[in-house]
C-alpha positions in Angstrom: -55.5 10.6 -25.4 -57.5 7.2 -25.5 -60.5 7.6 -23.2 -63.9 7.5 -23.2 -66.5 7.7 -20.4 -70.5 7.3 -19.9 -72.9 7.5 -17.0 -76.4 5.5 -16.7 -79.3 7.1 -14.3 -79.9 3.4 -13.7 -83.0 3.0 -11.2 -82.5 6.5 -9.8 -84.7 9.7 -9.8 -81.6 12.2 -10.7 -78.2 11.0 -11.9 -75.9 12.3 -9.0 -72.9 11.3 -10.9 -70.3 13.5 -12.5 -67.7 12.7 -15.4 -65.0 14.7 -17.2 -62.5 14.1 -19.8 -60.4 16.3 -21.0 -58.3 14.8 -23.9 -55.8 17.5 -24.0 -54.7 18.1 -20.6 -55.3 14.0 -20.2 -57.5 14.7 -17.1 -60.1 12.2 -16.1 -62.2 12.9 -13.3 -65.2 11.0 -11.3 -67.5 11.8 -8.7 -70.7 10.3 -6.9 -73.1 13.0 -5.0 -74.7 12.4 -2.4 -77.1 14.7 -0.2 -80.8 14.2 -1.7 -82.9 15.8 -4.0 -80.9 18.1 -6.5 -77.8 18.3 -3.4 -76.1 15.4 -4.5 -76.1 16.5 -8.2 -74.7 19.8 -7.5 -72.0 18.6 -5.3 -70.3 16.3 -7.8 -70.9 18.9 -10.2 -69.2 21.2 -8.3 -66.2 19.0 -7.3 -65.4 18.2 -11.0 -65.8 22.1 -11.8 -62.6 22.6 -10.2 -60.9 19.7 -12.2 -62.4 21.5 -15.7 -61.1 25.3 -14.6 -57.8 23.5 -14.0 -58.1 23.0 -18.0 -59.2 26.1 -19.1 -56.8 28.5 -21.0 -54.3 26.0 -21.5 -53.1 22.6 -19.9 -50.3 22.7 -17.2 -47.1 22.3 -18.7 -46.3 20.1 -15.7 -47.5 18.9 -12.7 -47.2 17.0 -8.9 -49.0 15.4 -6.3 -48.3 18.5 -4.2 -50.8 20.3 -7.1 -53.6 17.3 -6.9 -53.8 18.0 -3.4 -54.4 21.6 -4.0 -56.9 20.6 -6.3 -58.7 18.2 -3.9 -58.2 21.4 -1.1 -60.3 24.0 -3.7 -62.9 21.5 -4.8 -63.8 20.6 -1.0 -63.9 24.0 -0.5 -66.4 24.8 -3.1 -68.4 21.9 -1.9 -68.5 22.8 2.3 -69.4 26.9 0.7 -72.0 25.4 -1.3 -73.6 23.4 1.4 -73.3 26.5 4.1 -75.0 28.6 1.6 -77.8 26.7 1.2 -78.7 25.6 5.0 -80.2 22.5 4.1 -78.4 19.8 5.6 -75.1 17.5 4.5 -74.1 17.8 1.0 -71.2 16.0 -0.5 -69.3 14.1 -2.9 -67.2 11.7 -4.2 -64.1 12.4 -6.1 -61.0 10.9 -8.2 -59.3 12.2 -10.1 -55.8 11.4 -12.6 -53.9 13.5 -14.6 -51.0 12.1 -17.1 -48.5 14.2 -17.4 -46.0 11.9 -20.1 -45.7 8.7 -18.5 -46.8 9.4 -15.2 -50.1 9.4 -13.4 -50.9 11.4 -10.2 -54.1 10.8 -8.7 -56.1 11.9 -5.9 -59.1 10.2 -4.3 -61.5 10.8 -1.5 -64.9 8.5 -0.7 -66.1 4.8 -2.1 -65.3 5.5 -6.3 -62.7 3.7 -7.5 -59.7 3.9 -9.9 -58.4 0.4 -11.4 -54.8 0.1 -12.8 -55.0 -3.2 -15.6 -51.7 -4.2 -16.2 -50.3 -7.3 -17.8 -53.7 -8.6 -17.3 -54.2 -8.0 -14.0 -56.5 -5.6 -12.5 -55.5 -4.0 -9.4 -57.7 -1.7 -7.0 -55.7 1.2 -6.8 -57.8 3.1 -4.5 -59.1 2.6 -0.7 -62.9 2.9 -0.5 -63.5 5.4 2.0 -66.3 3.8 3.6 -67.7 2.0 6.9 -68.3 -1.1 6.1 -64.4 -1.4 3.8 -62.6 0.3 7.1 -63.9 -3.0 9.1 -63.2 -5.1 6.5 -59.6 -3.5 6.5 -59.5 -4.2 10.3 -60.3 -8.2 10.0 -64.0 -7.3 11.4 -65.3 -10.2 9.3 -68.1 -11.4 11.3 -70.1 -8.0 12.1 -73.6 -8.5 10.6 -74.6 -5.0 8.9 -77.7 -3.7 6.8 -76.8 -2.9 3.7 -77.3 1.1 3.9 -74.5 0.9 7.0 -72.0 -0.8 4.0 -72.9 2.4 1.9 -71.9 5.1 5.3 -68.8 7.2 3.7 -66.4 8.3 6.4 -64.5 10.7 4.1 -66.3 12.8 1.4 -66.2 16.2 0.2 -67.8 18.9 0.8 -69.6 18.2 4.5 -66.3 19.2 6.5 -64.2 22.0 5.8 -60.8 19.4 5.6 -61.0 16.4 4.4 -57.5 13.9 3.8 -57.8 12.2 1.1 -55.2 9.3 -0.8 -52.9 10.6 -3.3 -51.0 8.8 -5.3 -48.2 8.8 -8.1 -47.9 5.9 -11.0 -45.3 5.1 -13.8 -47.6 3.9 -16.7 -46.0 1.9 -19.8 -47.5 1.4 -23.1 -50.6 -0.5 -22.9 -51.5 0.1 -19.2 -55.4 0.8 -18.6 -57.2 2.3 -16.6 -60.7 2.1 -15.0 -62.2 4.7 -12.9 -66.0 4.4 -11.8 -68.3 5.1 -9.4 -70.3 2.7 -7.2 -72.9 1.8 -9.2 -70.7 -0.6 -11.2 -68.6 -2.3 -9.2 -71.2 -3.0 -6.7 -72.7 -5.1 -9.3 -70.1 -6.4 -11.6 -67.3 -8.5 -10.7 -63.3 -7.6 -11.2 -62.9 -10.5 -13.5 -65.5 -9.4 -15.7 -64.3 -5.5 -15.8 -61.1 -7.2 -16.9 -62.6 -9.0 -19.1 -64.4 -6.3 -21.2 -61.7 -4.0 -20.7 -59.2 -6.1 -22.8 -61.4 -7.4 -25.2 -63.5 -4.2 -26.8 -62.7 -0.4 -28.0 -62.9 1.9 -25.1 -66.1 3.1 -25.8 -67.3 -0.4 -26.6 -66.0 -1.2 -23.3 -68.0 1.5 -21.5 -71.0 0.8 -23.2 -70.8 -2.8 -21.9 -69.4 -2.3 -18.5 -72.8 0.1 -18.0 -75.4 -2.5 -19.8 -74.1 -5.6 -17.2 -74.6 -3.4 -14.6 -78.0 -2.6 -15.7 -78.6 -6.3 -16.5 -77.7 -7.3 -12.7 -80.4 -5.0 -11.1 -78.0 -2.4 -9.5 -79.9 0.8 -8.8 -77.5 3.2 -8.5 -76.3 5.5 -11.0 -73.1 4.0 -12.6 -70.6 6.0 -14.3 -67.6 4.5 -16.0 -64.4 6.5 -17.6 -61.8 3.7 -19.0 -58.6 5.2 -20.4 -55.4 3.4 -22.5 -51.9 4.4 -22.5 -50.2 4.7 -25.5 
């Protein structure tokens, strides 16, 4: 599998961000913590653990979106356990995820990451940010002045509730589709154009490396975690 993936502190006293890649399986994962302190480390940590035992042994020899949601059910499980156990307040995550399985893509996804399809040189969103601030810009509420910590307020992550819903989705990729999943921290600070940009014109690990340093080089203070993937 063509991938590669890299995550930044960036400004940050812990990275809260969590990557996996598994090249054999081609299973990509991506999550963004959140809780404080060490909380917020732990939870992504935890929500991608699911995605690697899903690896171990051997790779599925096939697989649906009925079996991404399963996933998504364990790993918010694991999460809203975690956070019981420790009795120390909210504790959640971020998570998408994609497995190829030949020419198709399933993908689930719960809070504000992101997974980007570029196709034909376009690059299209594929995922809904689970936030406040993107539900009233989905809702035509243009005009409401907000602080910028209510445009960071998650209305669906994992781990605080024991459900959560989350978007799953299912994708027929042809040769030379990319893909782009990455956590706040970058898109926050770069634009679309410009991930397109780097994305078509470098190596996939040239391409992380860059997508990570413009972030940087903008001032964003989150952690920023970037996993770019080609299909061949």
């Amino acid at each position: 599998m063509a991938a590669a993936g890299g995550s930044n502190i960036g400004l940050r006293k812990n990275n809260e961000d969590s990557y996996y890649i598994n090249d054999d399986c081609k299973l990509l994962a991506i999550a963004d913590g959140m809780g404080g302190h060490e909380h917020g480390q732990l939870a992504s940590r935890i929500a991608v653990e699911q995605f690697v035992s899903l690896a171990e042994g051997r790779c599925p020899e096939s697989f649906s979106l009925e079996q991404m949601k399963a996933m998504f059910v364990q790993a918010n499980r694991a999460v809203y356990e975690k956070q019981e156990a420790l009795h120390s307040g909210i504790m959640g995550t971020t998570l998408t995820a994609v497995l190829i399985d030949e020419n198709q893509m399933y993908a689930g996804h719960v809070g504000d990451s992101r997974l980007y399809l570029l196709r034909d040189g376009v690059l299209t969103q594929l995922t809904l940010d689970h936030s406040y601030y993107a539900e009233l810009l989905r809702q035509g509420s243009l005009d409401i002045p907000l602080e910028n910590r209510q445009k960071h307020v998650l209305l669906k992550a994992l781990g605080p509730e024991e459900q959560v819903d989350g978007q799953f989705l299912q994708e027929t990729l042809s040769a030379g589709d990319m893909l782009l999943l990455c956590t706040d921290g970058l898109y926050n600070s770069v634009q679309e154009a410009e991930m397109h940009h780097v994305m078509q014109n470098n190596t996939l690990p040239e391409a992380v490396d860059q997508l990570i340093h413009l972030a940087l080089e903008r001032g964003a203070t989150d952690n920023i975690t970037v996993v770019v993937y080609r299909h061949d």
